[in-house]
TORMARDO-593129 format. One record per residue (C-alpha): residue in three letters; x, y, z. Coordinates in steps of 0.2 Angstrom, whole numbers, plus 5000, padded with zeros to 4 digits. Last residue first. Layout:
<nodes>
r:c1:c2:c3
ALA:X:Y:Z
...
</nodes>
This chain:
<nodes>
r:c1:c2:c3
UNK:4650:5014:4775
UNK:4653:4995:4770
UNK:4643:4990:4785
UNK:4657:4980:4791
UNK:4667:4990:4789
UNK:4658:5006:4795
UNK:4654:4998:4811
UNK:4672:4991:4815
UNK:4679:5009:4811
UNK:4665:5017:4824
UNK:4667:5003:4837
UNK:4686:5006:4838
UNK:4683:5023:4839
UNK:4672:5021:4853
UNK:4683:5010:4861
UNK:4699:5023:4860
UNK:4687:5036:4867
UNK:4684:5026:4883
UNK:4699:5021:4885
UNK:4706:5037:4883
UNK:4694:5045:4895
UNK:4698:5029:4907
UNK:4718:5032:4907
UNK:4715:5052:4912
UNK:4703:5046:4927
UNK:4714:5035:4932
UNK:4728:5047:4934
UNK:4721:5060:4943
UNK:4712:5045:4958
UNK:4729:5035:4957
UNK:4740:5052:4962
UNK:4757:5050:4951
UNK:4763:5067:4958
UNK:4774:5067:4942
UNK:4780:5056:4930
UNK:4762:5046:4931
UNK:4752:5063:4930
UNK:4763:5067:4915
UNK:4759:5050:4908
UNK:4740:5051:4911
UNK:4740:5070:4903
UNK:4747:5066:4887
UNK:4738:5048:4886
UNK:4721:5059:4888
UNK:4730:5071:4876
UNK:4733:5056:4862
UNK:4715:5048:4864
UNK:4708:5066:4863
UNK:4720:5069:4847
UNK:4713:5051:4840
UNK:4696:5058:4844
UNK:4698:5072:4832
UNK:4707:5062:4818
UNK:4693:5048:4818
UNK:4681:5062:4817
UNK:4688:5070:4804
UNK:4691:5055:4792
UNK:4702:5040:4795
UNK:4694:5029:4785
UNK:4702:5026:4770
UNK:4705:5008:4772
UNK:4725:5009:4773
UNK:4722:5024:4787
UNK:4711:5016:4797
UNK:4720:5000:4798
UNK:4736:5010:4803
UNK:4726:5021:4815
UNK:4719:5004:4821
UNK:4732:4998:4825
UNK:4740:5011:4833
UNK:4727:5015:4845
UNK:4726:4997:4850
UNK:4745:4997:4855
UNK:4740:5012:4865
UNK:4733:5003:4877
UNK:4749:4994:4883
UNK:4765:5000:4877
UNK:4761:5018:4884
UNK:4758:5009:4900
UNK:4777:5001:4900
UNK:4783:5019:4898
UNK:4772:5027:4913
UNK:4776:5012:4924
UNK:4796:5015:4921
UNK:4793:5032:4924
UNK:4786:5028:4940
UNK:4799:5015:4945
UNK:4813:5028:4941
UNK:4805:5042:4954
UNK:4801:5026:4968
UNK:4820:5020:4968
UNK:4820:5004:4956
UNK:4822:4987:4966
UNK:4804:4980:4958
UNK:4814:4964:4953
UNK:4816:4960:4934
UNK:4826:4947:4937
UNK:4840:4954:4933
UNK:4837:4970:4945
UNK:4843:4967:4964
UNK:4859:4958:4954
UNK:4863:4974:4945
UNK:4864:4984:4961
UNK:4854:4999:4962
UNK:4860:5016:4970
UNK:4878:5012:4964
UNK:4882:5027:4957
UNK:4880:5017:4939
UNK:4867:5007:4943
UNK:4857:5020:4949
UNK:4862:5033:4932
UNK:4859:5017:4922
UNK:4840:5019:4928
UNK:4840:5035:4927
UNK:4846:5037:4908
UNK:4835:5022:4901
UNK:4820:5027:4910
UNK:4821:5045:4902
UNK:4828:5033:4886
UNK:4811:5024:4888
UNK:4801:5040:4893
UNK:4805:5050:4878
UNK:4802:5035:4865
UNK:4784:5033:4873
UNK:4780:5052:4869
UNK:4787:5051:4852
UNK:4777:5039:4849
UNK:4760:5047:4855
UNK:4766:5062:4844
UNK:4769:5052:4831
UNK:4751:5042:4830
UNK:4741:5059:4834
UNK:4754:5065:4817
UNK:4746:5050:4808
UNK:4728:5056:4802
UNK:4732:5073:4799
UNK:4750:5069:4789
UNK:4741:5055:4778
UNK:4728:5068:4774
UNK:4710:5066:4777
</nodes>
């Protein structure tokens, strides 16, 4: 595959976290600013965010979590040459799960939506995880 097909999954899934952290970014100091949220209620990294900014403060932090799998192993997939089809088709399912559990997140943020969103990527993220560790260490 080409470099292009097996990284844009990887850009689009940073270009998603980069949008909610200067979305956060922009609300949060929005609060501080018109005094909705005063610094010392926050220093300490106190829950006092208004509900909208504390979801998309949760939707930003998740894409730091999971998703750090994903990238390493596109990274290693991609240096070992082997990232072929399938890997690039369930990275894009890995990357649209992660799609759909942030908007949920930034939106109604309904548990019972969202979870099942985070657990298809999961679920896909594992598999290829034990797809790349399979062919390595089988030398396929």
């Amino acid at each position: 595959m080409s470099s292009q097909a097996v990284l844009l999954p990887l850009f689009v899934e940073v270009i998603v976290c980069f949008v909610l952290l200067f979305w956060m970014a922009y609300l949060r100091t929005r609060a501080i600013r018109v005094g909705e949220v005063k610094m010392r209620d926050i220093a300490l990294r106190e829950p006092s965010w208004p509900p909208q900014i504390a979801q998309i403060s949760n939707a930003y932090h998740n894409q730091l979590e999971l998703p750090v799998l994903f990238y390493v192993l596109t990274i290693l997939a991609w240096i070992t040459h082997h990232a072929d089809l399938l890997f690039v088709v369930l990275a894009w399912i890995f990357v649209a799960s992660r799609l759909v559990h942030a908007y949920i997140h930034v939106t109604d943020n309904k548990v019972n939506r969202r979870g099942p969103a985070f657990g298809l990527g999961a679920l896909v993220l594992t598999i290829m995880w034990v797809i790349f560790i399979i062919r390595i260490l089988l030398g396929i």
